[in-house]
DSSP file (Angstrom, degrees, kcal/mol; ACC not computed):
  #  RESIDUE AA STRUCTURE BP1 BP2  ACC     N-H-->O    O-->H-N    N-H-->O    O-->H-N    TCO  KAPPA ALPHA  PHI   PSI    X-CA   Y-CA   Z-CA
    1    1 A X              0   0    0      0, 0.0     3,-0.1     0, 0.0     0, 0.0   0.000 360.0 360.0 360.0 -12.4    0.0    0.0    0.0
    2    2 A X        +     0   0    0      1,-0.1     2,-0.5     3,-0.0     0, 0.0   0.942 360.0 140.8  45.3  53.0    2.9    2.3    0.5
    3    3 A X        -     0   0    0      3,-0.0     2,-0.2     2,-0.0    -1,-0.1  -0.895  52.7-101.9-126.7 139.5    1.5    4.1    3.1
    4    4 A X     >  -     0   0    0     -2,-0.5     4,-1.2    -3,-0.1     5,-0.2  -0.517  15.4-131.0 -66.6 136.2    3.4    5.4    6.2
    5    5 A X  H  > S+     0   0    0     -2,-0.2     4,-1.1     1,-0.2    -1,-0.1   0.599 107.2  50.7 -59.9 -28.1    3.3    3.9    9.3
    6    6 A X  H  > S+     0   0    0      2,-0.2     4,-1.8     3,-0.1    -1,-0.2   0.974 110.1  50.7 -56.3 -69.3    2.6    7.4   10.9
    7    7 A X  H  4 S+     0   0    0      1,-0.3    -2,-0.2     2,-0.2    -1,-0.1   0.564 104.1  54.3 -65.8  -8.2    0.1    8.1    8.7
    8    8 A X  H >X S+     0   0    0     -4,-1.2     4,-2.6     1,-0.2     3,-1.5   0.879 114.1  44.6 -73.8 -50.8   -1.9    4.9    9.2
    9    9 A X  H 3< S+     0   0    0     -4,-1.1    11,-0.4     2,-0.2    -2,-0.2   0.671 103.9  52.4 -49.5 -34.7   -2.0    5.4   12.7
   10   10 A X  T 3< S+     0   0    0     -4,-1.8    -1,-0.2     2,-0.2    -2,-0.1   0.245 113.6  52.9 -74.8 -21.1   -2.8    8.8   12.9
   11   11 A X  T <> S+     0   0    0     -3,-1.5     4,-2.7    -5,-0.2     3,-0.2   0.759 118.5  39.6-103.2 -65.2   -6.2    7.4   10.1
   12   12 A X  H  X S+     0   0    0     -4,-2.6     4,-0.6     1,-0.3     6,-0.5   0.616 109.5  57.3 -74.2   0.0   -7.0    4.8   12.6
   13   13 A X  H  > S+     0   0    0      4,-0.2     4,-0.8     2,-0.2    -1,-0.3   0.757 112.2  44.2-108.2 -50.7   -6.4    7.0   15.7
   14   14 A X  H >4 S+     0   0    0     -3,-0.2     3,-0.6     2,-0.2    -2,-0.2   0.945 116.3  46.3 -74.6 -49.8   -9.1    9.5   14.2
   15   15 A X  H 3< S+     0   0    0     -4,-2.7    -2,-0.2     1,-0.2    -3,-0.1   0.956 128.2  20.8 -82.0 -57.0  -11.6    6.6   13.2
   16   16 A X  H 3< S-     0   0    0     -4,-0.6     2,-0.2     1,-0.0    -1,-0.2   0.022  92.3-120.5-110.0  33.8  -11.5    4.4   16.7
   17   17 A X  S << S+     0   0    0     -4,-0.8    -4,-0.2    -3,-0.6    -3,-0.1   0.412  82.8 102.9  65.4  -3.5  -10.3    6.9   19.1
   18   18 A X  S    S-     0   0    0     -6,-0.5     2,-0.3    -2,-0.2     3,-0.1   0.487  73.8-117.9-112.1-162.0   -7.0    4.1   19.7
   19   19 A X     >  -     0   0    0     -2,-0.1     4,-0.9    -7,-0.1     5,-0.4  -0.523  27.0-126.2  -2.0 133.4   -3.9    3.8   18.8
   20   20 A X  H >> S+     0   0    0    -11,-0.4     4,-4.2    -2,-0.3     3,-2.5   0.986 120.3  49.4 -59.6 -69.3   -3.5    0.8   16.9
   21   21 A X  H 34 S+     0   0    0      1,-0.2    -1,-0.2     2,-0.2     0, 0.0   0.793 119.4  44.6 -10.0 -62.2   -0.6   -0.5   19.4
   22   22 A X  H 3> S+     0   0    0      1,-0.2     4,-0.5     2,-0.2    -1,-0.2   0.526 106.3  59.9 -69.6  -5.3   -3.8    0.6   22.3
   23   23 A X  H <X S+     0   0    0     -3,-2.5     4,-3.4    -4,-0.9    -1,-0.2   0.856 111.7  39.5 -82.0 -50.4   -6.5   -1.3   20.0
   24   24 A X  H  < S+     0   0    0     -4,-4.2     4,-0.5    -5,-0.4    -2,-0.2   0.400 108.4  60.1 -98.9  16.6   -4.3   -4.9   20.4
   25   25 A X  H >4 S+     0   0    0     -5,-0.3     3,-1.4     2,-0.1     4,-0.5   0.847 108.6  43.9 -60.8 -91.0   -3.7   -4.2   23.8
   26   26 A X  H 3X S+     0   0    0     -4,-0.5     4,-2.8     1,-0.3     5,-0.2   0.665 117.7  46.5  28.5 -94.5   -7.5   -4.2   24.3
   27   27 A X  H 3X S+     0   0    0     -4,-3.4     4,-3.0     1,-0.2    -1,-0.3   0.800 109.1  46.9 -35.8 -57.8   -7.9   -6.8   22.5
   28   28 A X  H X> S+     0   0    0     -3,-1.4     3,-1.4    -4,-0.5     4,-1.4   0.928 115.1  50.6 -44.2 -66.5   -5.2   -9.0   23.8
   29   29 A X  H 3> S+     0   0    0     -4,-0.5     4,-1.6     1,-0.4     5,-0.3   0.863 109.2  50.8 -59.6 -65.0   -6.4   -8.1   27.7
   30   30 A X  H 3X S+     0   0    0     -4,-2.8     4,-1.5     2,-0.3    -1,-0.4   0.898 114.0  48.4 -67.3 -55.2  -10.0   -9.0   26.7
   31   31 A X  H XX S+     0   0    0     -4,-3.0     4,-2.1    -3,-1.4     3,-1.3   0.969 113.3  46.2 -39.0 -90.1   -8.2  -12.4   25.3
   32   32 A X  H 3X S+     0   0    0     -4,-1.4     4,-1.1     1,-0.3    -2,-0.3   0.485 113.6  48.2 -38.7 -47.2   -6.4  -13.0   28.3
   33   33 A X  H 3< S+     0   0    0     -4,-1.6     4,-0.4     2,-0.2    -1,-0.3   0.717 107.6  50.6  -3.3 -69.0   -9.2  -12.4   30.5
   34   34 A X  H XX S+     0   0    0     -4,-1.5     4,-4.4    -3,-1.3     3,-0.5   0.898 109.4  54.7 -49.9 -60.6  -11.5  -14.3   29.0
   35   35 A X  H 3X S+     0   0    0     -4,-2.1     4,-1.3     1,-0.3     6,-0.4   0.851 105.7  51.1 -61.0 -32.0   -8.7  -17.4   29.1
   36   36 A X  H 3< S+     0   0    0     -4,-1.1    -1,-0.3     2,-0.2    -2,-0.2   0.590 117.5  37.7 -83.9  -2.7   -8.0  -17.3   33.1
   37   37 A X  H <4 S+     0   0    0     -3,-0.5    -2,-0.2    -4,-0.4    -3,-0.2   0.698 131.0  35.7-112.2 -43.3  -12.2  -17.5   34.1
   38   38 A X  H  < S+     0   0    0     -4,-4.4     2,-0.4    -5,-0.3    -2,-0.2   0.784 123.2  33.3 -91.4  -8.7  -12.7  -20.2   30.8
   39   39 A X     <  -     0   0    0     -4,-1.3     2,-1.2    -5,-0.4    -1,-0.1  -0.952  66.7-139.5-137.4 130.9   -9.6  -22.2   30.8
   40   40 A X        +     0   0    0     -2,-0.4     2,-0.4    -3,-0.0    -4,-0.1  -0.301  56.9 139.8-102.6  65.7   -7.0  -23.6   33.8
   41   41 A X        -     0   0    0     -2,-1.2     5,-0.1    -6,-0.4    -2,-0.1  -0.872  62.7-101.2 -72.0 131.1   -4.2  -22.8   31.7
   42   42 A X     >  -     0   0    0     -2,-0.4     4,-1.5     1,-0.1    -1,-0.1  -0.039  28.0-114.1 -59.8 175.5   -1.3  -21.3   33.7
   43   43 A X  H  > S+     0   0    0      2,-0.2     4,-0.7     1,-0.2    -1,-0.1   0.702 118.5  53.9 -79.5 -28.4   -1.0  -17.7   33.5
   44   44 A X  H  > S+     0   0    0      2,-0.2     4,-1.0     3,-0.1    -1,-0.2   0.784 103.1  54.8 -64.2 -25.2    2.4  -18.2   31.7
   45   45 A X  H >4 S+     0   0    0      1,-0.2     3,-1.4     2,-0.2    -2,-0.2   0.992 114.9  42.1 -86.4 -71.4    0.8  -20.5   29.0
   46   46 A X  H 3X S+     0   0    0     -4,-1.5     4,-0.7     1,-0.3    -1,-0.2   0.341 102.7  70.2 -90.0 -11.9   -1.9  -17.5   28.2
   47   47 A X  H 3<>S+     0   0    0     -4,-0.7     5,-2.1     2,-0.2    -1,-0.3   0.957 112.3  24.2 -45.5 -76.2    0.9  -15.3   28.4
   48   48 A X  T <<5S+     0   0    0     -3,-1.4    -2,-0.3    -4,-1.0     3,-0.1   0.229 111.9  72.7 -93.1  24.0    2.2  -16.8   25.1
   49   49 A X  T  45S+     0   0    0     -4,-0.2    -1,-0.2     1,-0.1    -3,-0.2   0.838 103.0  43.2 -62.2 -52.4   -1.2  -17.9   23.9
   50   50 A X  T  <5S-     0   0    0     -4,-0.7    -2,-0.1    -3,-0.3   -18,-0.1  -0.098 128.3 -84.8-114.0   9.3   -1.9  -14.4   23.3
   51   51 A X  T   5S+     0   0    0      1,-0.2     2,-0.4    -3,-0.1    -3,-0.2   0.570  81.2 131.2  93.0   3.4    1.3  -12.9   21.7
   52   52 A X      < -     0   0    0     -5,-2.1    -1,-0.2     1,-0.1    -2,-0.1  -0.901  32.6-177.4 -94.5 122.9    3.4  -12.1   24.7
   53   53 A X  S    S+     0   0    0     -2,-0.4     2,-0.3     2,-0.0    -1,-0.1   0.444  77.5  44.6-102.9  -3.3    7.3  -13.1   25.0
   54   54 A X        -     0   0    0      1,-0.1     4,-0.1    -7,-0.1     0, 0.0  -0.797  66.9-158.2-136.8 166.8    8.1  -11.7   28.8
   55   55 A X  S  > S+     0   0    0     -2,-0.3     4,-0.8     2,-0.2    -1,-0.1   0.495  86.6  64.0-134.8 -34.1    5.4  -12.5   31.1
   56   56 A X  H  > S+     0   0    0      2,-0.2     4,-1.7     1,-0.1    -2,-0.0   0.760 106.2  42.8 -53.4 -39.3    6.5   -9.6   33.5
   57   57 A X  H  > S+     0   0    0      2,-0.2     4,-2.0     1,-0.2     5,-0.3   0.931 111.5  50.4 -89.2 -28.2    5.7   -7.0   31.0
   58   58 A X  H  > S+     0   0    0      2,-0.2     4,-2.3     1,-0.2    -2,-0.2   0.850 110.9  55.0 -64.5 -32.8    2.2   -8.8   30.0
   59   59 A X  H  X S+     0   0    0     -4,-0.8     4,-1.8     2,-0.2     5,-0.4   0.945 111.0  54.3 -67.1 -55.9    1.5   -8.8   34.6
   60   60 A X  H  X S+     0   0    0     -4,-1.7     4,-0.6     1,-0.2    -2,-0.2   0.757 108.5  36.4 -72.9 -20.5    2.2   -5.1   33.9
   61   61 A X  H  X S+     0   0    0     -4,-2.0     4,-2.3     2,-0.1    -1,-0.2   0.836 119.9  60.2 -79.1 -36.3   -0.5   -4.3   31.1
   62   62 A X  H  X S+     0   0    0     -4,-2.3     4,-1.0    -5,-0.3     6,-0.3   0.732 105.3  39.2 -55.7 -20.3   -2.5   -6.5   33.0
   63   63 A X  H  X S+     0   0    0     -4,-1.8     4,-2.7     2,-0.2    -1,-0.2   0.824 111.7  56.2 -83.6 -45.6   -2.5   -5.0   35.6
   64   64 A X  H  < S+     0   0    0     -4,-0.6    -2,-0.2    -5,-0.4    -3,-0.1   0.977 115.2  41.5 -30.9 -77.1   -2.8   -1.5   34.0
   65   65 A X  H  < S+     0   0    0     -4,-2.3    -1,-0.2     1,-0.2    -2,-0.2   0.620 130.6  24.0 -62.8 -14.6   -6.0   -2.5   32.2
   66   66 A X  H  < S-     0   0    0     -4,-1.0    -1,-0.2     2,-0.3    -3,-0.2   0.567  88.7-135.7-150.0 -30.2   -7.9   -4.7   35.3
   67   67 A X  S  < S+     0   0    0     -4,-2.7     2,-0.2     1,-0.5    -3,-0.1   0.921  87.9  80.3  86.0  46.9   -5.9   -2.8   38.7
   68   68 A X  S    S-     0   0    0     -6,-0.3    -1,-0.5    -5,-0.1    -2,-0.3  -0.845  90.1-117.4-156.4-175.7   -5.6   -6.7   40.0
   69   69 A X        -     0   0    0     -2,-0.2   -10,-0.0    -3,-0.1    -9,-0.0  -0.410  45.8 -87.2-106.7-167.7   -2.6   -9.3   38.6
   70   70 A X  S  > S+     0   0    0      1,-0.3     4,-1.4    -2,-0.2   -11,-0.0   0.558 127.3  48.2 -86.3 -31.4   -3.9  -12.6   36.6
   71   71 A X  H  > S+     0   0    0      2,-0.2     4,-0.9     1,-0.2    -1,-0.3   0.817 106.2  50.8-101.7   1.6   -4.3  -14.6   39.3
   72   72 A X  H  > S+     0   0    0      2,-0.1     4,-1.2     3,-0.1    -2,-0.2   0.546 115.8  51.9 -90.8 -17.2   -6.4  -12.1   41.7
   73   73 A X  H  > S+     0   0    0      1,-0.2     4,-1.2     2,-0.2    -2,-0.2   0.888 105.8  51.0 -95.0 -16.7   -8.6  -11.7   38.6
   74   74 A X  H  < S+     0   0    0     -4,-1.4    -1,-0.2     1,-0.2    -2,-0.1   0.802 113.1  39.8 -73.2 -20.4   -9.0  -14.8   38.3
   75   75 A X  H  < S+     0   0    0     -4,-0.9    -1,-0.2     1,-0.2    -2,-0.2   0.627 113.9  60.4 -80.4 -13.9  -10.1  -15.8   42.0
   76   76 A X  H  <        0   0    0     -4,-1.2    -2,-0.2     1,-0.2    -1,-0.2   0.783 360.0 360.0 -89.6 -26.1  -12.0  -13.0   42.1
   77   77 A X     <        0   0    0     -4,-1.2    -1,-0.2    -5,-0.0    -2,-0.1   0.215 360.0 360.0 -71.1 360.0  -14.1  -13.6   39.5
């Protein structure tokens, strides 16, 4: 497409309010979520189920988006 990386972002930023990067965060979180209440896969396997390679920084977007770690949302809910 030959389109700049900026400028794609900056198109999708206007349309959904996002960042693309902040769109597949989302997403991912809403994956991950989903996998610790439906599935008793460790938190490490759904770590890299979901596209993550450190498992410290994926406990720290998790944490961001949900103000709990993976396993307090998971008892908690």
């Amino acid at each position: 497409m030959n389109y700049n990386c900026d400028y794609l972002n900056r198109i999708f930023k206007k349309w959904y309010g996002l960042s693309m990067k902040d769109y597949c965060q989302q997403v991912y979180m809403k994956e991950a979520s989903r996998s610790l209440l439906d599935t008793d896969l460790s938190v490490v396997e759904i770590t890299y189920r979901i596209g993550f390679v450190n498992p410290t920084h994926f406990y720290h977007i998790f944490r961001r988006y949900y103000d709990c770690t993976p396993n307090e949302y998971r008892t908690k809910t």
